[in-house]
KOLKOLPA-14005 format. One record per atom (N, C-alpha, C): residue number from 1; residue in three letters; atom name; x, y, z. Coordinates in Angstrom, 3 decimals, always signed. Example, Ala and Ser with C-alpha at 12.3 -4.5 7.8 and 13.67 -1.06 7.14 Angstrom:
<pts>
+-----+--------+-------+----------+----------+----------+
| num | residu | atome |       c1 |       c2 |       c3 |
+-----+--------+-------+----------+----------+----------+
|   1 |    ALA |     N |  +13.190 |   -5.690 |   +7.800 |
|   1 |    ALA |    CA |  +12.300 |   -4.500 |   +7.800 |
|   1 |    ALA |     C |  +13.200 |   -3.300 |   +7.800 |
|   2 |    SER |     N |  +12.850 |   -2.250 |   +7.080 |
|   2 |    SER |    CA |  +13.670 |   -1.060 |   +7.140 |
|   2 |    SER |     C |  +12.900 |   +0.030 |   +7.870 |
+-----+--------+-------+----------+----------+----------+
</pts>
This chain:
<pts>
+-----+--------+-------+----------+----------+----------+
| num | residu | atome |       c1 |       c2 |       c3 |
+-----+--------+-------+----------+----------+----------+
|   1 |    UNK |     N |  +13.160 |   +6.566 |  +30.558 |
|   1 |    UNK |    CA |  +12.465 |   +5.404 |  +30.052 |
|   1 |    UNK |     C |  +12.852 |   +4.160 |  +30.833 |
|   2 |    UNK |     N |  +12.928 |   +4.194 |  +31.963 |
|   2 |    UNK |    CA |  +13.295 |   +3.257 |  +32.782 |
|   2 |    UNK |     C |  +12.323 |   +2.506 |  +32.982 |
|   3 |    UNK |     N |  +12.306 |   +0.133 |  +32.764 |
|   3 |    UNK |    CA |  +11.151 |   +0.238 |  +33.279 |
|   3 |    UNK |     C |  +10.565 |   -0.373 |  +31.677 |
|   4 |    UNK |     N |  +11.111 |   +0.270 |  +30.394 |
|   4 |    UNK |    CA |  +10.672 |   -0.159 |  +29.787 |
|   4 |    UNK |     C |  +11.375 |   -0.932 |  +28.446 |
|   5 |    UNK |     N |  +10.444 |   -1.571 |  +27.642 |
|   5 |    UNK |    CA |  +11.651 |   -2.396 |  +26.145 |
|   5 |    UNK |     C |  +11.616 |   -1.416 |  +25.000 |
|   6 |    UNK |     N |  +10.742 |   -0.726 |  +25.238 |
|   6 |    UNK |    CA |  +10.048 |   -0.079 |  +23.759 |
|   6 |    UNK |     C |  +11.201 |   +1.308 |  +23.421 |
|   7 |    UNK |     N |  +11.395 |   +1.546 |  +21.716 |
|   7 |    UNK |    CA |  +12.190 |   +2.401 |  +21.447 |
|   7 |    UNK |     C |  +11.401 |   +3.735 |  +21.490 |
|   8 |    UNK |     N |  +11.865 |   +4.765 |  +21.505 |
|   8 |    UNK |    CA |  +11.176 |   +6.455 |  +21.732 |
|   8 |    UNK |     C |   +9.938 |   +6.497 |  +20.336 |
|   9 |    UNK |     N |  +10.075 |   +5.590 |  +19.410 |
|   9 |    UNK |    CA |   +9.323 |   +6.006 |  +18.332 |
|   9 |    UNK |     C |   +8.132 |   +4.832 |  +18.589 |
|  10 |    UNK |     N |   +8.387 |   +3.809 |  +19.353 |
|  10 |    UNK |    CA |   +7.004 |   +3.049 |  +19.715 |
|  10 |    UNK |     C |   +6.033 |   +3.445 |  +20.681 |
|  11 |    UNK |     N |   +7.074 |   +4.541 |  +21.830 |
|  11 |    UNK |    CA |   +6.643 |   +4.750 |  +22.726 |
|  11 |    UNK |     C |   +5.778 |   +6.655 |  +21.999 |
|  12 |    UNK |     N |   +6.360 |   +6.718 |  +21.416 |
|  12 |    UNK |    CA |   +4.856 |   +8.132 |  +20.692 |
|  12 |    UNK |     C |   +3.932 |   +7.090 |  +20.283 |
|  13 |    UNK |     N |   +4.258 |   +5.856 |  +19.088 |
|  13 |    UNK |    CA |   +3.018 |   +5.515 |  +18.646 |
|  13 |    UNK |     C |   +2.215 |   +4.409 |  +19.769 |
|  14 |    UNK |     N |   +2.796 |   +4.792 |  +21.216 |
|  14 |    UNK |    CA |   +1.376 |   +3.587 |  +21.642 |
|  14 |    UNK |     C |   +1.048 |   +4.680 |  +22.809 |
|  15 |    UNK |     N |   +0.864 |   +6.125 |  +22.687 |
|  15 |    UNK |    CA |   +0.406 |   +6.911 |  +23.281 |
|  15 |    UNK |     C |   -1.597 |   +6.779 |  +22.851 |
|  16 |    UNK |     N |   -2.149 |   +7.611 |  +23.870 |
|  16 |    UNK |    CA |   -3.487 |   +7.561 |  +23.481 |
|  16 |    UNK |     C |   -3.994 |   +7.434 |  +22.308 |
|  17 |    UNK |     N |   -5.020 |   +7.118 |  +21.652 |
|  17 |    UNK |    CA |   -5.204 |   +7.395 |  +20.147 |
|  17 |    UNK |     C |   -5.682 |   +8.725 |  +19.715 |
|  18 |    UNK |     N |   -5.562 |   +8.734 |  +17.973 |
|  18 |    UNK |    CA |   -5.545 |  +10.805 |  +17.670 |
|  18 |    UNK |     C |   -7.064 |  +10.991 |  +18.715 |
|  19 |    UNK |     N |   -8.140 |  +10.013 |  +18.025 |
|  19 |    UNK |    CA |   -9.482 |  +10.455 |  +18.798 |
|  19 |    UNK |     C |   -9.223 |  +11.087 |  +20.064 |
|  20 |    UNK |     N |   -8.713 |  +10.308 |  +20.744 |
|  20 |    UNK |    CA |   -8.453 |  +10.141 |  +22.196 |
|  20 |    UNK |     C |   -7.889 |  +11.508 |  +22.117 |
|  21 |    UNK |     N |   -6.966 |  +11.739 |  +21.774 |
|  21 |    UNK |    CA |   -6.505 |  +13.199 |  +22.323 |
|  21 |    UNK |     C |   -6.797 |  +14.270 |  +22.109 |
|  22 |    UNK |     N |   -7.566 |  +14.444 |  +20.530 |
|  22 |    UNK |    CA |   -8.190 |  +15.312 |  +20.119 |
|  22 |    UNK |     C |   -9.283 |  +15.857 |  +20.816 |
|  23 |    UNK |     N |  -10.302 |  +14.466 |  +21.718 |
|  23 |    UNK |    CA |  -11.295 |  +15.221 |  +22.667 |
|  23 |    UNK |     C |  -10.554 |  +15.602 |  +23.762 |
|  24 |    UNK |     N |   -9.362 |  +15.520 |  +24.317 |
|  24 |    UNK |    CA |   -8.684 |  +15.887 |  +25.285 |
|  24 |    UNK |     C |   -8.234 |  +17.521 |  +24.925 |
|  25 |    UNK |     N |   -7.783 |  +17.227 |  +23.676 |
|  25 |    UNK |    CA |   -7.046 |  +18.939 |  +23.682 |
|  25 |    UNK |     C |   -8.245 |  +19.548 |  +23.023 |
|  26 |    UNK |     N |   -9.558 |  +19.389 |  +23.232 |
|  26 |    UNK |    CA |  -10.855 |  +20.273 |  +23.324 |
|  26 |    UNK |     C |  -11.659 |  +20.693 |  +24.758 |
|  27 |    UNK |     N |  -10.837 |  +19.443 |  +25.826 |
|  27 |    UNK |    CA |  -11.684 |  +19.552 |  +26.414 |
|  27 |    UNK |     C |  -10.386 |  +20.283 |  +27.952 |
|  28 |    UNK |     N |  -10.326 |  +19.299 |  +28.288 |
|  28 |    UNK |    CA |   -9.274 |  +19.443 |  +29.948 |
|  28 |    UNK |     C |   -7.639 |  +19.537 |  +29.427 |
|  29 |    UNK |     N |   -6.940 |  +20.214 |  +29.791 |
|  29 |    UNK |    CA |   -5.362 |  +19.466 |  +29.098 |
|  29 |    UNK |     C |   -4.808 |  +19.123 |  +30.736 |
|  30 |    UNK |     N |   -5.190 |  +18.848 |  +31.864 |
|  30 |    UNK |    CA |   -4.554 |  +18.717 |  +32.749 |
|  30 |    UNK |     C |   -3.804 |  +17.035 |  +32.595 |
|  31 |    UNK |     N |   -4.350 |  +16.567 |  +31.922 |
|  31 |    UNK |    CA |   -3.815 |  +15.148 |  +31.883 |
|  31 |    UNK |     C |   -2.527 |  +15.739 |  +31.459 |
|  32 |    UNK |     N |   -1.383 |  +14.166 |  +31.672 |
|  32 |    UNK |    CA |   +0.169 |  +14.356 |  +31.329 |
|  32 |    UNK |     C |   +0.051 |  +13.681 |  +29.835 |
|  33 |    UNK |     N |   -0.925 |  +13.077 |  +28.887 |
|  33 |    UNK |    CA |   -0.938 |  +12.260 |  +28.070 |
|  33 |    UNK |     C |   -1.588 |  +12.608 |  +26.683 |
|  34 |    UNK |     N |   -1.942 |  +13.852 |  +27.584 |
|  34 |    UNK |    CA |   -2.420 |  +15.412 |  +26.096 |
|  34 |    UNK |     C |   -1.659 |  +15.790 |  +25.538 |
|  35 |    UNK |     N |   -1.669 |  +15.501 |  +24.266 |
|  35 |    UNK |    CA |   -1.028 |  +16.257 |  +23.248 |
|  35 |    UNK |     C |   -1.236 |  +17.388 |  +22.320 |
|  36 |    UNK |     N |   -0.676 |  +17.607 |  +22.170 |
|  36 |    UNK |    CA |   -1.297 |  +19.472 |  +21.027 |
|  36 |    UNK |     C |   -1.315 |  +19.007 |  +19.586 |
|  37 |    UNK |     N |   -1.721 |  +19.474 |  +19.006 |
|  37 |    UNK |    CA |   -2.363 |  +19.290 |  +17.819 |
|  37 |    UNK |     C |   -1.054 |  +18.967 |  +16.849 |
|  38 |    UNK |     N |   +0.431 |  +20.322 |  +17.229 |
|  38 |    UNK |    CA |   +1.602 |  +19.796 |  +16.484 |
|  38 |    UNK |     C |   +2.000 |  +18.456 |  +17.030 |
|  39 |    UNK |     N |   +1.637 |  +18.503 |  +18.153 |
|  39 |    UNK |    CA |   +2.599 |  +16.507 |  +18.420 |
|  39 |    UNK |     C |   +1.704 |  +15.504 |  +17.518 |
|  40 |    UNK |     N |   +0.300 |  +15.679 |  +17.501 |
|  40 |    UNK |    CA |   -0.384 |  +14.494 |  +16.895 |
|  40 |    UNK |     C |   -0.187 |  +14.605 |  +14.934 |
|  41 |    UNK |     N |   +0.416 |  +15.768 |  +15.029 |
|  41 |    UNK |    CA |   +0.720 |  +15.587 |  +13.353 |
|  41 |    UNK |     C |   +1.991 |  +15.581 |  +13.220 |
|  42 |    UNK |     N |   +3.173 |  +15.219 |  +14.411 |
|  42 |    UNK |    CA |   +4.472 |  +14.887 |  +14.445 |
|  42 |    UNK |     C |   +3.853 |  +12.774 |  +14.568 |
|  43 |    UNK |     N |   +3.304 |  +13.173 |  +15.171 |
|  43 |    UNK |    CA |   +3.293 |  +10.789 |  +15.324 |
|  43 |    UNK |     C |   +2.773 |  +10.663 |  +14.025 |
|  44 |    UNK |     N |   +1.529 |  +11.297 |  +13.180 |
|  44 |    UNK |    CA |   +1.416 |  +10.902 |  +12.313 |
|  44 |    UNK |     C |   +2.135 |  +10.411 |  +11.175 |
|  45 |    UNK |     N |   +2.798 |  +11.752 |  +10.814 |
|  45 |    UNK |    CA |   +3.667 |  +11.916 |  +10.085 |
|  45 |    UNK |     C |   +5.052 |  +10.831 |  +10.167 |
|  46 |    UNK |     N |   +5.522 |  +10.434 |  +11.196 |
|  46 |    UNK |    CA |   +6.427 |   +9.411 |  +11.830 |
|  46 |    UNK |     C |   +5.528 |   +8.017 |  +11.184 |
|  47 |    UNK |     N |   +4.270 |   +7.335 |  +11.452 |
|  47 |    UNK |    CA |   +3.912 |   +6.289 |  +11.261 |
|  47 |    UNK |     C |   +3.871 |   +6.623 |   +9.553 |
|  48 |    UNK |     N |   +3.917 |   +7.635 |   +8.605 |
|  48 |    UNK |    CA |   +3.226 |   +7.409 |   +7.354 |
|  48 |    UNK |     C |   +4.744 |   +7.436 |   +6.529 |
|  49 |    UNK |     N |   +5.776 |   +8.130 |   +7.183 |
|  49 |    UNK |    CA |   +6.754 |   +8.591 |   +6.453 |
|  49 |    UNK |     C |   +7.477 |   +7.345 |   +5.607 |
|  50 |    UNK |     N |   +8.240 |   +7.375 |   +4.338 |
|  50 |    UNK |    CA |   +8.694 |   +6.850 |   +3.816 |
|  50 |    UNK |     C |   +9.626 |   +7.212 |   +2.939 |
|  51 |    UNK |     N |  +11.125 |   +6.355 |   +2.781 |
|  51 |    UNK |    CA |  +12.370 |   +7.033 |   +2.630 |
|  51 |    UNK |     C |  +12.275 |   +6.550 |   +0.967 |
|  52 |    UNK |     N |  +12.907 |   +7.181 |   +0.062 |
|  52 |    UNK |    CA |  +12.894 |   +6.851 |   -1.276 |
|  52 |    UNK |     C |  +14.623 |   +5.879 |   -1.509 |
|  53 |    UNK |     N |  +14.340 |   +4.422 |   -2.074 |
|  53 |    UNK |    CA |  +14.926 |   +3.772 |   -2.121 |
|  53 |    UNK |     C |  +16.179 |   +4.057 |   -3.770 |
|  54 |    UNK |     N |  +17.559 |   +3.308 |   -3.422 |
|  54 |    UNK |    CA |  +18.504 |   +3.296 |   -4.308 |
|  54 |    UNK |     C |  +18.664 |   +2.161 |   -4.372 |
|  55 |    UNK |     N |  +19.554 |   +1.528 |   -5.614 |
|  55 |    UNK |    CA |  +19.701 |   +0.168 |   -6.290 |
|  55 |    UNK |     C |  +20.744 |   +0.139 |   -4.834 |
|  56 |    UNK |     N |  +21.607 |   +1.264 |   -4.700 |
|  56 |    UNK |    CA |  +23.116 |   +0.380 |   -3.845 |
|  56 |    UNK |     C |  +23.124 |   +1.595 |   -2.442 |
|  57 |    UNK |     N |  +23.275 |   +1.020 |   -1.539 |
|  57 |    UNK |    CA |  +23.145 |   +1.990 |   -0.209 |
|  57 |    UNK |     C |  +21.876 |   +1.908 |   +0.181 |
|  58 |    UNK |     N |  +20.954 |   +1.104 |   -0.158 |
|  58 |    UNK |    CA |  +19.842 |   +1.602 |   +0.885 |
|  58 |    UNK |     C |  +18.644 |   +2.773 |   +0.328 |
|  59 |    UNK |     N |  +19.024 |   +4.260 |   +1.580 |
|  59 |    UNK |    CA |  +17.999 |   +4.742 |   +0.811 |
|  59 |    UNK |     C |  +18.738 |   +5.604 |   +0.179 |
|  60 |    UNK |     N |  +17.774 |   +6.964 |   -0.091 |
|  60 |    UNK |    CA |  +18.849 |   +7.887 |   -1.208 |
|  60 |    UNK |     C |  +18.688 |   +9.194 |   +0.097 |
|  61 |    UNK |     N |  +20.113 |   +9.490 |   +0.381 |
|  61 |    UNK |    CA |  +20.602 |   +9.762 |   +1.796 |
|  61 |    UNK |     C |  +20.066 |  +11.420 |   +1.443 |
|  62 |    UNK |     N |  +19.951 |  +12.251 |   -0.305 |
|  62 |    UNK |    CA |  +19.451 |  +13.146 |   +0.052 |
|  62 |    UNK |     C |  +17.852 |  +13.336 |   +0.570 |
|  63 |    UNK |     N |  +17.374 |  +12.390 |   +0.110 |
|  63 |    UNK |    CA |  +15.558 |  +12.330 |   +0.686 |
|  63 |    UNK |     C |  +15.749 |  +12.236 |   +2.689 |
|  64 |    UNK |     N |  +16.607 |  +11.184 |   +3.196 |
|  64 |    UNK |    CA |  +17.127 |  +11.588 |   +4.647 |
|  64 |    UNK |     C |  +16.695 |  +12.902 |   +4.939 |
|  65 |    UNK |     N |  +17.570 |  +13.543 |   +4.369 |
|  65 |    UNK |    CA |  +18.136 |  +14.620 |   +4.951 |
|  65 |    UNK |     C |  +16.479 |  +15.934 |   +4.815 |
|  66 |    UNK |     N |  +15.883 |  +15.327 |   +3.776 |
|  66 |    UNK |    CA |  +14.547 |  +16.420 |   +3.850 |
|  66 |    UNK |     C |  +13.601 |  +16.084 |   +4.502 |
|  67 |    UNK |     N |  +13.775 |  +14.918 |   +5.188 |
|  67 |    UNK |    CA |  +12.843 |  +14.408 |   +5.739 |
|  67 |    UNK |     C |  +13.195 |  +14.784 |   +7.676 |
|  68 |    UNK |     N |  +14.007 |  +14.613 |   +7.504 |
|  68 |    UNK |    CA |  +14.824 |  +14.773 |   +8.896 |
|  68 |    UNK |     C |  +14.693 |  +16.530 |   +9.209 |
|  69 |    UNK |     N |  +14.895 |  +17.383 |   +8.139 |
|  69 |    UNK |    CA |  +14.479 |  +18.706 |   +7.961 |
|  69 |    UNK |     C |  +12.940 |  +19.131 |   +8.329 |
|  70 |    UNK |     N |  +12.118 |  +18.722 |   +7.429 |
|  70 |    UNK |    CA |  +10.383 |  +18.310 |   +7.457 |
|  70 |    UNK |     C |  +10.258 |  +17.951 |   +9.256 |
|  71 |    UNK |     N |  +10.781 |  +16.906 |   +9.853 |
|  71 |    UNK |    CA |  +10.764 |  +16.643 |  +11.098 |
|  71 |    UNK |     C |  +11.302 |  +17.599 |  +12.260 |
|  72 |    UNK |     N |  +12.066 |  +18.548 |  +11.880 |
|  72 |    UNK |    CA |  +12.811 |  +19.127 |  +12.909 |
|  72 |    UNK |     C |  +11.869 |  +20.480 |  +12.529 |
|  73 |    UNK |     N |  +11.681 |  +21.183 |  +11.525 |
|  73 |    UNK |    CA |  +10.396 |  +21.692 |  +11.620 |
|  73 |    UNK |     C |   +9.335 |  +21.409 |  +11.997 |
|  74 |    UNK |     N |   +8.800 |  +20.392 |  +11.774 |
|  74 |    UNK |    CA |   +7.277 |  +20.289 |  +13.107 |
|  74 |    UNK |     C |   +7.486 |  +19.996 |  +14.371 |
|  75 |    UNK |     N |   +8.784 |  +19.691 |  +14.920 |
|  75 |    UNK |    CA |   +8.920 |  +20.261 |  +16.286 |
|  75 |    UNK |     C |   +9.430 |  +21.660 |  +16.665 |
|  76 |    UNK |     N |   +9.563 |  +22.318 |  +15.703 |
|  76 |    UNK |    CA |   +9.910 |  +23.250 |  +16.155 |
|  76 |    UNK |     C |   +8.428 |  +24.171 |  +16.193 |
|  77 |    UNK |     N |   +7.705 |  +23.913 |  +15.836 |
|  77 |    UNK |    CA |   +6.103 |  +24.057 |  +15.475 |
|  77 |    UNK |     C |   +5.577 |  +24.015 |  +16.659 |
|  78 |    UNK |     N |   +6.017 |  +22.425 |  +17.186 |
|  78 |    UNK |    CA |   +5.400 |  +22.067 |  +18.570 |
|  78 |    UNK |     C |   +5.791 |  +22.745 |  +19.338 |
|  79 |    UNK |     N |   +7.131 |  +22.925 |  +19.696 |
|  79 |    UNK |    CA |   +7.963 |  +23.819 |  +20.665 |
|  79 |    UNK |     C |   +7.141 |  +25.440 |  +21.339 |
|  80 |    UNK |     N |   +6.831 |  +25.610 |  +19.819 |
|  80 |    UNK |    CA |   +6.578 |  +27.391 |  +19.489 |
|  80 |    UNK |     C |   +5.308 |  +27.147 |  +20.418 |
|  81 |    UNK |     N |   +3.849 |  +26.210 |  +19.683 |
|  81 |    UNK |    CA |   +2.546 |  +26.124 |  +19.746 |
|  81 |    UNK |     C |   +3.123 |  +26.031 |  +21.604 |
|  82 |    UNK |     N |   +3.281 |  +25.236 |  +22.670 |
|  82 |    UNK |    CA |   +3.757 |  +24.717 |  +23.708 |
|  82 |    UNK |     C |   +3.935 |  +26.226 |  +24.557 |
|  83 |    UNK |     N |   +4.885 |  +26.719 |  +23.856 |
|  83 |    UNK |    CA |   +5.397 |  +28.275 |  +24.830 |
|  83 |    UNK |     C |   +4.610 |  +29.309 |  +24.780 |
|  84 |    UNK |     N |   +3.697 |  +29.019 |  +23.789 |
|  84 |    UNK |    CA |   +2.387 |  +30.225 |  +23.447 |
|  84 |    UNK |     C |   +1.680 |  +29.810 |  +24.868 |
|  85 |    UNK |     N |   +0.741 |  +28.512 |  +25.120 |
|  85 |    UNK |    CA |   +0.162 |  +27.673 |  +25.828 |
|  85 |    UNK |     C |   +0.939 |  +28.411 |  +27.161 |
|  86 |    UNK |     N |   +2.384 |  +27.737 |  +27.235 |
|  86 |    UNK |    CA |   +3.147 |  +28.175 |  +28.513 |
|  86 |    UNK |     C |   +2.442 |  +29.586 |  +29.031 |
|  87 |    UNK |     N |   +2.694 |  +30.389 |  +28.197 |
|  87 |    UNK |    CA |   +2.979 |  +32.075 |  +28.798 |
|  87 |    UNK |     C |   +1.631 |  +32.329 |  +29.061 |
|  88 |    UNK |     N |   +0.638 |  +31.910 |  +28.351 |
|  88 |    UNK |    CA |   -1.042 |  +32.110 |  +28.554 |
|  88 |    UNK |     C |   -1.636 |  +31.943 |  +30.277 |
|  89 |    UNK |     N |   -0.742 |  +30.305 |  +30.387 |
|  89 |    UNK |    CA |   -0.976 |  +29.746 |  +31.218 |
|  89 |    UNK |     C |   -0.346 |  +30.780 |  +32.462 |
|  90 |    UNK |     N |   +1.163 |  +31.109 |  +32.357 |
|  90 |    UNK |    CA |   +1.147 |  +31.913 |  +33.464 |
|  90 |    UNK |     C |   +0.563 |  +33.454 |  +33.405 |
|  91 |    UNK |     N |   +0.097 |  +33.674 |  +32.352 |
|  91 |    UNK |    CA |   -0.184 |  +35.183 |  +32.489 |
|  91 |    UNK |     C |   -1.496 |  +35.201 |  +33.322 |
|  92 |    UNK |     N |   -2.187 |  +34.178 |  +33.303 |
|  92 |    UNK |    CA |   -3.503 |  +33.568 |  +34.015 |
|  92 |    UNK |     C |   -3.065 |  +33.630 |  +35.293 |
|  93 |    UNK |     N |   -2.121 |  +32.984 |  +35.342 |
|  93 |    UNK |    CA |   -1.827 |  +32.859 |  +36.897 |
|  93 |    UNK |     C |   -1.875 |  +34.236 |  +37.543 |
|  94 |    UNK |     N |   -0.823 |  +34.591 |  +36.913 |
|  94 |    UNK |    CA |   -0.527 |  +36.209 |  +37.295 |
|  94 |    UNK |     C |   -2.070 |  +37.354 |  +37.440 |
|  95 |    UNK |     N |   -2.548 |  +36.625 |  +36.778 |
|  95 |    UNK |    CA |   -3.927 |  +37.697 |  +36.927 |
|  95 |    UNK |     C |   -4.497 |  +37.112 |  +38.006 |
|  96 |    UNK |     N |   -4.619 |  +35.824 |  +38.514 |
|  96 |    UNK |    CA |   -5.429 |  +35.404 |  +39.571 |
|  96 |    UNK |     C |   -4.581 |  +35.765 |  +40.911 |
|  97 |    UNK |     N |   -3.525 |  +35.864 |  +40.706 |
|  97 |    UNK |    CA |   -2.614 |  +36.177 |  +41.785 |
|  97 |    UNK |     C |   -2.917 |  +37.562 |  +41.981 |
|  98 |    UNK |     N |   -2.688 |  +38.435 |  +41.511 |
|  98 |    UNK |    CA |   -2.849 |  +39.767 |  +41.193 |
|  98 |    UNK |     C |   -4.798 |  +40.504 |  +42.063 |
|  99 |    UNK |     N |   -5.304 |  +39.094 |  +41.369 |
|  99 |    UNK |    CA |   -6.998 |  +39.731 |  +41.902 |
|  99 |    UNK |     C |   -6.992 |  +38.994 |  +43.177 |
| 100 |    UNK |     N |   -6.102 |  +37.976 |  +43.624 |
| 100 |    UNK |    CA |   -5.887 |  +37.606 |  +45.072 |
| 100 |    UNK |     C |   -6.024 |  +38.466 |  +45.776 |
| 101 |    UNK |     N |   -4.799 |  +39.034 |  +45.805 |
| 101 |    UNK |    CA |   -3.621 |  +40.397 |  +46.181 |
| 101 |    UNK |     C |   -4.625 |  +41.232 |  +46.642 |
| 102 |    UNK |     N |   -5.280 |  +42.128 |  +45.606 |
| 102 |    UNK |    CA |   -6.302 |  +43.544 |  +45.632 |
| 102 |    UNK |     C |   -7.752 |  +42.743 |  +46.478 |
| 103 |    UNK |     N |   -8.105 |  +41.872 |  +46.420 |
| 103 |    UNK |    CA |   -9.326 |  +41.195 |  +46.998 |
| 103 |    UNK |     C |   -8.749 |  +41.116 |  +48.890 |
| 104 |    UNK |     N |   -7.538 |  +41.054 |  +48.700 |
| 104 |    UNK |    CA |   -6.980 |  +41.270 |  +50.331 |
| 104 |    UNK |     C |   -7.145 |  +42.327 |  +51.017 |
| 105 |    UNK |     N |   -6.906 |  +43.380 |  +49.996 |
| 105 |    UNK |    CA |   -6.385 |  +44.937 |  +50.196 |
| 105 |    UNK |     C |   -4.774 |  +44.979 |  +49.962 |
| 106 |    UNK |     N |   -4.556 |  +44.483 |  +49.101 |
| 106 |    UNK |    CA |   -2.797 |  +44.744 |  +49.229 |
| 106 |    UNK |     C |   -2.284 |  +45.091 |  +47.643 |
| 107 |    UNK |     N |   -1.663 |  +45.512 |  +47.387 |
| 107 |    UNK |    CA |   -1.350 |  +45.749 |  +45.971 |
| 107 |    UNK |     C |   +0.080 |  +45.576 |  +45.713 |
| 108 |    UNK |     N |   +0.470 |  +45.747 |  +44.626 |
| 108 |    UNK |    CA |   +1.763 |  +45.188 |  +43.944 |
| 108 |    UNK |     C |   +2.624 |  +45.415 |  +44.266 |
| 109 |    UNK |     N |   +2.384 |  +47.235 |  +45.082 |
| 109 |    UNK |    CA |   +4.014 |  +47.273 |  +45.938 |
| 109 |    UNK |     C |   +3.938 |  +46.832 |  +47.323 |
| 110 |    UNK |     N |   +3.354 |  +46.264 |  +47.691 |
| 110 |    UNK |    CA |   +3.353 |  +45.551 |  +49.268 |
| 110 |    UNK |     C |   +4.763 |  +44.404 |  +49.178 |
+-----+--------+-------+----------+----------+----------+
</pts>
């Protein structure tokens, strides 16, 4: 984040808007500024969230802790959704590589 003032949680919410990305992750994902469907319901969820308040301390540190839970599950959501995407992406490869290969005359044990 070099370069910039903004904290990690301003810098999700001044990413494209949901519209904006939603026709993106329908349409091209080559952009760097596409998000998957779990990230745009991780920012959401970040702009709506709200901690349940106590007379003394602030908030009430067990609501924290389920919320912080709730959060580390939908990235782990994202993570999962991401490596599905990943492996697709190279198994593609691998097939175009593969019909390269045989379109040469050469095959897998060359």
């Amino acid at each position: 984040m070099v370069g910039t003032d903004k904290k990690p949680i301003q810098l999700l919410a001044s990413k494209p808007s949901a519209e904006a990305n939603e026709q993106a992750l329908n349409s091209d994902r080559s952009g760097a500024e596409t998000l998957n469907r779990e990230e745009l319901e991780i920012i959401k969820w970040l702009k709506e969230v709200r901690f349940r308040k106590q007379l003394f301390g602030g908030v009430n540190e067990q609501d924290v802790w389920k919320k912080i839970e709730k959060l580390n599950e939908m990235y782990e959501a994202a993570l999962k959704a991401e490596r599905i995407r990943y492996d697709v992406l190279l198994e593609q490869q691998n097939k175009v590589s593969d019909n390269s290969n045989l379109s040469k005359g050469r095959t897998a044990d060359d």
